[in-house]
N, C-alpha and C positions, 0 to 999 in steps of 0.2 A: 642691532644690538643682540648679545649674544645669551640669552636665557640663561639661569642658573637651572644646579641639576634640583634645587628644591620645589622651582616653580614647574620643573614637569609634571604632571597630571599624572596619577597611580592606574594603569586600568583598574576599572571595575566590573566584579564576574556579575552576570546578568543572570538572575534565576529563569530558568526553564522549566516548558510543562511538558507533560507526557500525555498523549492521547490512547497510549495502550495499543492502537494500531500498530505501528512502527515503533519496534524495539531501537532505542538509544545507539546501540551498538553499530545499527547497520540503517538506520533512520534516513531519508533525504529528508525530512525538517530538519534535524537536528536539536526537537525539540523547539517549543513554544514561548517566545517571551513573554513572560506574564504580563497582565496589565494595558494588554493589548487588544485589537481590533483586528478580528480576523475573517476571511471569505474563504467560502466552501464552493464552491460552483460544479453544475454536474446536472446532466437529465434528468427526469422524472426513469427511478430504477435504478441509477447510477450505486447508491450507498452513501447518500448525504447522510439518511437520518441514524442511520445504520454507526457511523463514523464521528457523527455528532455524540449519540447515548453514548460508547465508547469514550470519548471525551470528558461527558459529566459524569460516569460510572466512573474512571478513574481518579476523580476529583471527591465523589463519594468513600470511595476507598482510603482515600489519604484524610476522612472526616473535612473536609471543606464543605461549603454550604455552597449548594449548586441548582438551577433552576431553568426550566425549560420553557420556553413562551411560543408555543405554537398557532401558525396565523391558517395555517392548510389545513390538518390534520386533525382531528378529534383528539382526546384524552383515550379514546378507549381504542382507536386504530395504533396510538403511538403504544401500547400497552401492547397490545398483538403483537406489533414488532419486537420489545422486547421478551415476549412471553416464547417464540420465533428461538430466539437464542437462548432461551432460559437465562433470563436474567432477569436478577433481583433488583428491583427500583427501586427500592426504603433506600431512603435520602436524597431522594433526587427529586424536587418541589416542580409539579406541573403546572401549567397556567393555559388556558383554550381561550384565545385571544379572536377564535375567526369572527370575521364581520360576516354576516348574515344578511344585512340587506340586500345586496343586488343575487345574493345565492337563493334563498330562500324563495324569491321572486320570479326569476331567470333574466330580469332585466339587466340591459347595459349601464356602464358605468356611470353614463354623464346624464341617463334617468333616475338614478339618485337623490330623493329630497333632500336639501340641505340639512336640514333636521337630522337623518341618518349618519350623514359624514360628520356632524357635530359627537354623535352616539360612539362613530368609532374612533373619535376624540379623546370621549370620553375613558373608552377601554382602553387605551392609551397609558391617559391620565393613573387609571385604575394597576396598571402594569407595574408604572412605573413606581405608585407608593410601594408596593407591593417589595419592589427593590431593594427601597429605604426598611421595609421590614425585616427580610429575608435575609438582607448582606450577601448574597451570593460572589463567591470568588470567579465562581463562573457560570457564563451564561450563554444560553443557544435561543437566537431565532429563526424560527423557521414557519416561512421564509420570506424572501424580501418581494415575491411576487406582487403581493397583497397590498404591501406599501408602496410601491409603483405604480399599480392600478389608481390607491384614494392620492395618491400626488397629485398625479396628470398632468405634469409637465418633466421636466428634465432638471431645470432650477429648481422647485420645488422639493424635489426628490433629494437631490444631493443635498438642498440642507438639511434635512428631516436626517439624513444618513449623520451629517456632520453633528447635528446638536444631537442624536445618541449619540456619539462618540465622546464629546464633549463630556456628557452626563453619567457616563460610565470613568472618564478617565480619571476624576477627582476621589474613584469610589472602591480603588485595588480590585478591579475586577475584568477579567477576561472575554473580549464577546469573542461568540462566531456567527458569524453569517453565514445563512444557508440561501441559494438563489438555484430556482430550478431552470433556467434559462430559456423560460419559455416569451419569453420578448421576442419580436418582430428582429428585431436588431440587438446584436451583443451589445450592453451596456459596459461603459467604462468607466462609469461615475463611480462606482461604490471601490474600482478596482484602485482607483488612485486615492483612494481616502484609505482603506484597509493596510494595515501593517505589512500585510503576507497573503497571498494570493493560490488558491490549491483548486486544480479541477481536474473534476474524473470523466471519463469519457468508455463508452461501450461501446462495439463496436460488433454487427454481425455479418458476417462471411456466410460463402455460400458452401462451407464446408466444416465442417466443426461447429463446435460451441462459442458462444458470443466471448470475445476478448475483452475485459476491461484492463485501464491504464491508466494513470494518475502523473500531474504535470504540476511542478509549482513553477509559477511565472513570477512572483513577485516575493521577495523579504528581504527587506531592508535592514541592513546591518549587520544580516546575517550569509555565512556562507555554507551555500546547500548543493545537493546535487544534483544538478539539470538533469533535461531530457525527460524520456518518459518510465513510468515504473508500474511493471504491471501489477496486479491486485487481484485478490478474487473475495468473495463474500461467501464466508462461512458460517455454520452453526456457531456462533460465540464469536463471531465480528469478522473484522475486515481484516486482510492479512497482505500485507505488501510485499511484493520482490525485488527490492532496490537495484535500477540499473546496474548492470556489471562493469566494473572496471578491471580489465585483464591485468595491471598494477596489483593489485590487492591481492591478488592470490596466486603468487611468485612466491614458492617457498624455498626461502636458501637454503643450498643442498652443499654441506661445508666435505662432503665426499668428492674424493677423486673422479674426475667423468669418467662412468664406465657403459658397457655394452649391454643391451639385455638379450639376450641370446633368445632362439626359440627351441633349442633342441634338435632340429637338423641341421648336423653336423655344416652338409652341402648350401645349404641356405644361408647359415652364421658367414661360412667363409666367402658365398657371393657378396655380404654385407658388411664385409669387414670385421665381424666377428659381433655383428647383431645389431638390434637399432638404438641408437643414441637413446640415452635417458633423460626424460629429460624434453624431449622432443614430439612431434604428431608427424604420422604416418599414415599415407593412405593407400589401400588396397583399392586396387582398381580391375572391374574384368567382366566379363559377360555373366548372369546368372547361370550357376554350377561350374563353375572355375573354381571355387574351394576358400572363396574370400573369409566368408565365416568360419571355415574349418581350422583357414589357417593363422586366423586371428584367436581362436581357442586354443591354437596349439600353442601359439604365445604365453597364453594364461596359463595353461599346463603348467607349461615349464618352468613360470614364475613362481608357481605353489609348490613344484617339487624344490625350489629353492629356499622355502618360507618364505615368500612375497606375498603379497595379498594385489587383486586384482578383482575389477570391477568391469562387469561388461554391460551395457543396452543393448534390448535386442528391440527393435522397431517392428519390423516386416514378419517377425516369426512369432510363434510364442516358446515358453522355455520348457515346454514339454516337447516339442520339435526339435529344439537347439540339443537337448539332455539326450534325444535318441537317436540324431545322427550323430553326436562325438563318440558315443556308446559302441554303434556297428561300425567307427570305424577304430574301434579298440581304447579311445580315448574315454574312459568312466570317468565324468565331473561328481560321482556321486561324495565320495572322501573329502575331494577337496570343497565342496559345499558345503558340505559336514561339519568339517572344520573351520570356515568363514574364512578356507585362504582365497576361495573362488567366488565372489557375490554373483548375480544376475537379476538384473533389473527389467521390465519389459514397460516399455512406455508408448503411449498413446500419442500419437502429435497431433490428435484432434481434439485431444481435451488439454494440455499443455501448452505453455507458449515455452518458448524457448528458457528465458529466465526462470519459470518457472519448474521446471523439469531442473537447469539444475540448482536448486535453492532445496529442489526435495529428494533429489538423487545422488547429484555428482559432489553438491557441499560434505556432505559430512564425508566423504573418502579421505582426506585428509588426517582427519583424526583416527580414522579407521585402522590405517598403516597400509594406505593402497598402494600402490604403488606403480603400476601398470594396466 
């Protein structure tokens, strides 16, 4: 039978949250659906906690009532961290949930008197009024280590996950879950229960600075951008570099295709009268063959045109670059002057690719680079 158009169903837009990390614009969340249950996953150092305060500091911002239940971490370590970034916590409701027994003592888990595990029942119990007072629209725990330890089983666990969930979801409030992965074996239980699925990962090389990257593997309903996105941890939080899609940054050029010359004569006309715009070229040749001279002379010619052109220099620095084009009569000083000539000098030991260009080669666009 053939529905009417009235019984079609209207979509409905689904409010979104913002965690301040990743700007909206260029975000692989996409933004947060509220109301929801969400995992953090990521080593001890990664930027859980770091990315978690970011989450309830923007929640404070917008006056939401927001609340942090920490099962690792003291009140006065979580303090340091934001004290780190300078950041203001008024409005952001603490709560030091850690059990003490088996820490306090150094014993194992399952030397635990019953008595105790009833205790951290209790702090539980204690959390959860605490809830019903508070109203928090959102809320962070951290982390789920703790609660996998007093489970001790796998069944167990996953329901203790399932009835918070339960218990938040009748109550317009936001969790996250923090898990520093320090299990024997990756757990899957909390990942098929959770909305959405986000883990960071560091990584150190035996050359440069430690790389970190960020993966969402799971959100449902929603569509995000795979693959990995690298990050880095800054004074004032966590700052993502959204995988690149070569798509996105195709700008239509409603000009006739033309040539951009370099200014010798004999070289335009071996190239047909210059290199396509438009296009990537690459200079190929033994060191001192004139590769960077001749890629400068490029630049030249495009500032003596009003063009704007932006160079990286990797291997050199720009005071070396500045005084070979100089002796060989080429002065960049003018056109530097005037911002038709940029030069950049980039490290690719502290850099990942993405990154370099997200702080570099992004904004040329607006710039009027052009070459």
């Amino acid at each position: 039978m053939t529905a009417s158009v009235q019984s079609i169903p209207k979509p409905v837009t689904i409010p979104t949250l913002s965690t301040s990390a990743c700007p909206a614009s260029t975000t692989c969340w996409v933004g947060l659906t509220s109301n929801r249950l969400y995992l953090l996953e990521g080593a001890p150092g990664a930027g859980k906690t770091t990315i978690a305060l970011q989450f309830l500091l923007e929640g404070a911002r917008l006056k939401e009532s927001v609340l942090y239940v920490t099962l690792s971490e003291t009140e006065q370590e979580l303090m340091g961290v934001a004290r780190s970034h300078r950041w203001n916590m008024e409005g952001i409701e603490v709560r030091d949930a850690a059990f003490p027994g088996h820490v306090a003592t150094g014993r194992a888990i399952h030397d635990v008197p019953a008595s105790e595990v009833e205790l951290s029942r209790q702090l539980g119990i204690e959390i959860l009024a605490d809830v019903d007072v508070i109203k928090p629209t959102r809320i962070v725990f951290d982390s789920l280590s703790e609660l996998r330890l007093l489970a001790g089983s796998s069944l167990r666990y996953r329901r203790q996950i399932l009835a918070l969930k339960q218990f938040f979801a009748g109550r317009q409030c936001t969790v996250l879950l923090l898990d520093d992965m320090t299990a024997m074996e990756h757990d899957l239980q909390v990942q098929s229960i959770a909305h959405a699925v986000l883990r960071l990962e560091q990584m150190s090389s035996d050359y440069g600075v430690a790389r970190r990257r960020l993966v969402v593997t799971k959100y449902r309903g929603r569509q995000f951008r795979g693959g990995y996105h690298d990050y880095k941890i800054n004074r004032g939080g966590l700052q993502v570099f959204p995988r690149l899609v070569a798509a996105e940054h195709v700008e239509p050029d409603l000009r006739a295709p033309a040539d951009i010359a370099s200014g010798i004569d004999a070289l335009d006309d071996l190239l047909g009268g210059g290199i396509d715009r438009g296009t990537s070229t690459l200079f190929v040749g033994a060191p001192g063959t004139g590769k960077s001279t001749l890629a400068m002379q490029f630049a030249i010619a495009a500032a003596r045109r009003g063009e704007r052109s932006a160079a990286f220099v990797f291997d050199e620095s720009i005071g070396t670059v500045r005084a070979r084009c100089r002796s060989m009569g080429m002065d960049l000083a003018p056109y530097l002057a005037s911002g038709l000539i940029t030069i950049r000098q980039v490290d690719p030991a502290e850099l990942s690719p993405v990154n370099s260009f997200m702080r570099y080669a992004r904004p040329s666009p607006q710039a009027g680079h052009r070459s």
